[in-house]
C-alpha positions, 0 to 999 in steps of 0.5 A, a space after each residue: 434465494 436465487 440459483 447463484 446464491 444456492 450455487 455458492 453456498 453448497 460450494 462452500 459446504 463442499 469446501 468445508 467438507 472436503 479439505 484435504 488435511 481431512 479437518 471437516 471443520 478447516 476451511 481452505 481459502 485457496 478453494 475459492 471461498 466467500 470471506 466474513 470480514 478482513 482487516 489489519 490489526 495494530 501491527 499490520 497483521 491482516 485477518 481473514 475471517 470465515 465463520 469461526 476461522 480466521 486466516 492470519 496473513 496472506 498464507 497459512 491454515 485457518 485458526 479458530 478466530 476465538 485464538 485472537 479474539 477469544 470473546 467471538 462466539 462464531 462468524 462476524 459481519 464487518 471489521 475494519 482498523 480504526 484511522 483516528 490519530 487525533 484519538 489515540 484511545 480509538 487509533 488503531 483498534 480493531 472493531 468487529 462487527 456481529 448482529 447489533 454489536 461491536 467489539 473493540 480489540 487493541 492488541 487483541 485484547 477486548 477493551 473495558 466496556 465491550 460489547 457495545 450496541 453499535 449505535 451507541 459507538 457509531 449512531 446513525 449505523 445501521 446493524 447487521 452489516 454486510 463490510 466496514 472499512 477505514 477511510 482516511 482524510 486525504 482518500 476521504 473527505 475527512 476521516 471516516 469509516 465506509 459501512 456497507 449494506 446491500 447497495 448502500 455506503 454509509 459514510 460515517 465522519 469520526 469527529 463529527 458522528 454523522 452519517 451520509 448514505 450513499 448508493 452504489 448499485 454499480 459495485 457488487 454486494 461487498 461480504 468484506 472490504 479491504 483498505 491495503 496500501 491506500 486502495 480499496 477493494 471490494 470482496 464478493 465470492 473469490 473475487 474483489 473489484 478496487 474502487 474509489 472510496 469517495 465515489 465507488 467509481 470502478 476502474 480497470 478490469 474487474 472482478 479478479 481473483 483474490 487467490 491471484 493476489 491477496 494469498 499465496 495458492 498453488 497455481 494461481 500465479 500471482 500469488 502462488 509462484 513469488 519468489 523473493 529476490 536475495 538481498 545479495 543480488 538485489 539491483 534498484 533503479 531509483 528511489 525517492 522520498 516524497 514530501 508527505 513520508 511516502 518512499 517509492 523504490 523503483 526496479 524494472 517495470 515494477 515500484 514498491 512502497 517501502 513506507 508501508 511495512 505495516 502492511 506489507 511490501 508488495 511490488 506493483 507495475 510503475 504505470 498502475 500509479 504513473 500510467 505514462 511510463 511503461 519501460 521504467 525509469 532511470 532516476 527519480 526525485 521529488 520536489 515541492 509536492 511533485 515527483 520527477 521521473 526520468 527515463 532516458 533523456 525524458 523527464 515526466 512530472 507528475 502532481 503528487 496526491 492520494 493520485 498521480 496526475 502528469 503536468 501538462 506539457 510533460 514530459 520534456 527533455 532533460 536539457 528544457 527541464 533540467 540543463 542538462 544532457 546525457 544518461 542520467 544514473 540516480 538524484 535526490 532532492 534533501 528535505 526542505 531543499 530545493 537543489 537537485 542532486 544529478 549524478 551522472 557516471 562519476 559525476 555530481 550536479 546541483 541544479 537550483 530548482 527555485 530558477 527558471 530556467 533550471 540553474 546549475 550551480 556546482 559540477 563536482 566528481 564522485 569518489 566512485 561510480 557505477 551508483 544505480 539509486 540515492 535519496 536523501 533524509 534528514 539523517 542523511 544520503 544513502 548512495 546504493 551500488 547494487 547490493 551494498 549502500 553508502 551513508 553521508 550526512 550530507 551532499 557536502 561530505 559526498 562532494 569533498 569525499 575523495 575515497 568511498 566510505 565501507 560499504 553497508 549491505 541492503 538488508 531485508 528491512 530496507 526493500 523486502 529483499 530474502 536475507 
């Protein structure tokens, strides 16, 4: 055992020993510990196993894990949330991982038949593993789980049970690893570093501190000092749903994902997805697999995927790309439609998307203005001003309006705002 490895085992008997409630057997992850394993359940639920503890969420005291999953009998190696949506028997379940076997938990109750030797649920699976990770088709090749042990990723194909190694030495040994708003990030110490799960690739500056970003401690900025806004003040920028369900909501520097309330809404800045724009956007819509992005009299189009990928050529004007001029305050695009709904002050423009160049087929005033954000579903148009949104069925009852409906208030299950 090297000097590094003795190091972080006496720190974690330091940790262990000395907590501040006085609990010898409560570890505090806001120390700086190594953890077990790390996985979402059912309902979005994320869990943080050390030995026999387990943190439920991003902040809280340890639990004994036997309180969720009362069959563990001290620590596990690996867990991960099974993505099978063509099996619903395997969907969602939890599987944890310890020595040569797997338990299979859904709604933290032990399924009928477990524990199962590891080979027999995941042949070609080697025992004693280090993490586990779900990895869809889209991020993967095909739906798939990543097993990790020492260097080595063992790709497992849940329909086909087959198993492809890889290796690499390049990332650091994983003790956990975490799939949460479709990155991926590699556990080691109190660090993590996100990859790319079909290459392992490494991007960005890494390692960083869990504490800063994956729970809520004193000090540790990121994590520890966010407020959350209340829904009376809340303001957004833009706001848009794409082809595959994704719903992006756009405020200063930052977006949030508002599709993922299973695990969590958290904001991250605009240019970690769309690296192009570093001051924000004014509007944003999306059309026919790509999203359009609008600041200022600019317009950026990006290829929409697992990643964003900017069209060559981009950004143009608004008068090249969409015939028209002027600030630009919210746009939609309905699903299964390809007109763009521009509003600009107490104004509405179509604009026939199928047309090169871009058509403008309807100008046609607002009953109010001052609007900040809108998107369009096939319930029909939210229209946000502020802390307050309107709803129409469609853009035609929008148009033929002559007063504003009674506004409706933006609530915490909306954007995460504080009721």
């Amino acid at each position: 055992m090297d000097i590094t490895n003795k190091f972080s085992i006496l720190l974690v008997s330091v940790i262990l020993i000395s907590h501040p409630d006085g609990d010898s057997a409560l570890p505090d992850r806001c120390a700086g510990i190594e953890f077990d394993a790390i996985t979402p359940d059912d309902k979005g639920q994320t869990f943080f196993f050390k030995g026999d503890h387990v943190w439920k969420g991003f902040e809280g005291d340890a639990q004994p894990s036997s309180q969720y999953f009362k069959e563990l009998n001290g620590h596990v190696d690996a867990a991960f949330r099974m993505h099978n949506p063509e099996n619903q028997g395997d969907h969602d379940h939890i599987y944890l991982f310890l020595d040569d076997k797997v338990f299979s938990y859904f709604e933290h109750t032990l399924e009928e038949g477990y524990p199962k030797e590891i080979q027999e649920d995941f042949p070609g699976v080697p025992t004693h593993l280090d993490a586990a990770v779900e990895c869809p088709k889209g991020e993967c090749v095909t739906d798939s789980v990543l097993f990790f042990k020492g260097p080595d990723v063992h790709v497992y194909d849940i329909v086909t049970k087959t198993v492809k190694t890889k290796t690499w030495p390049h990332l650091p040994a994983c003790t956990s690893v975490f799939r949460w708003l479709e990155h991926y990030y590699c556990f080691h110490g109190h660090n993590f570093t996100r990859f790319q799960p079909v290459t392992g690739e490494v991007t960005g500056n890494y390692p960083k501190d869990a504490r800063r970003y994956f729970m809520r401690c004193p000090d540790f900025g990121h994590g520890g000092e966010r407020t959350t806004l209340k829904c009376s003040d809340f303001k957004m920028d833009a706001i848009t749903t794409d082809d595959t369900g994704r719903m992006y909501m756009f405020k200063g520097s930052n977006y949030m994902r508002l599709d993922t309330h299973r695990d969590g809404l958290h904001a991250f800045p605009i240019t970690r997805s769309w690296k192009e724009l570093t001051n924000g956007v004014d509007a944003v819509f999306s059309y026919n697999d790509r999203i359009y992005l609008i600041k200022g009299d600019q317009v950026y189009i990006y290829k929409a995927g697992a990643h964003f990928t900017l069209i060559e050529g981009y950004p143009k004007t608004l008068k090249e790309e969409l015939n028209i001029e002027g600030q630009v305050d919210a746009a939609f695009v309905c699903p299964g439609q390809r007109t763009a709904h521009i509003i600009q002050g107490r104004k509405i423009t179509y604009i026939n998307l199928a047309a090169t160049p871009r058509e403008i087929t309807l100008d046609a005033p607002l009953p109010f203005g001052d609007i900040d954000a809108a998107f369009c579903l096939s319930d029909g148009i939210k229209i946000f001003q502020g802390s307050n949104y309107y709803h129409y069925d469609s853009p035609m009852l929008l148009v033929m309006s002559r007063i504003a409906p009674i506004p409706l208030k933006v609530t915490s299950a909306m954007v995460g705002c504080e009721d």
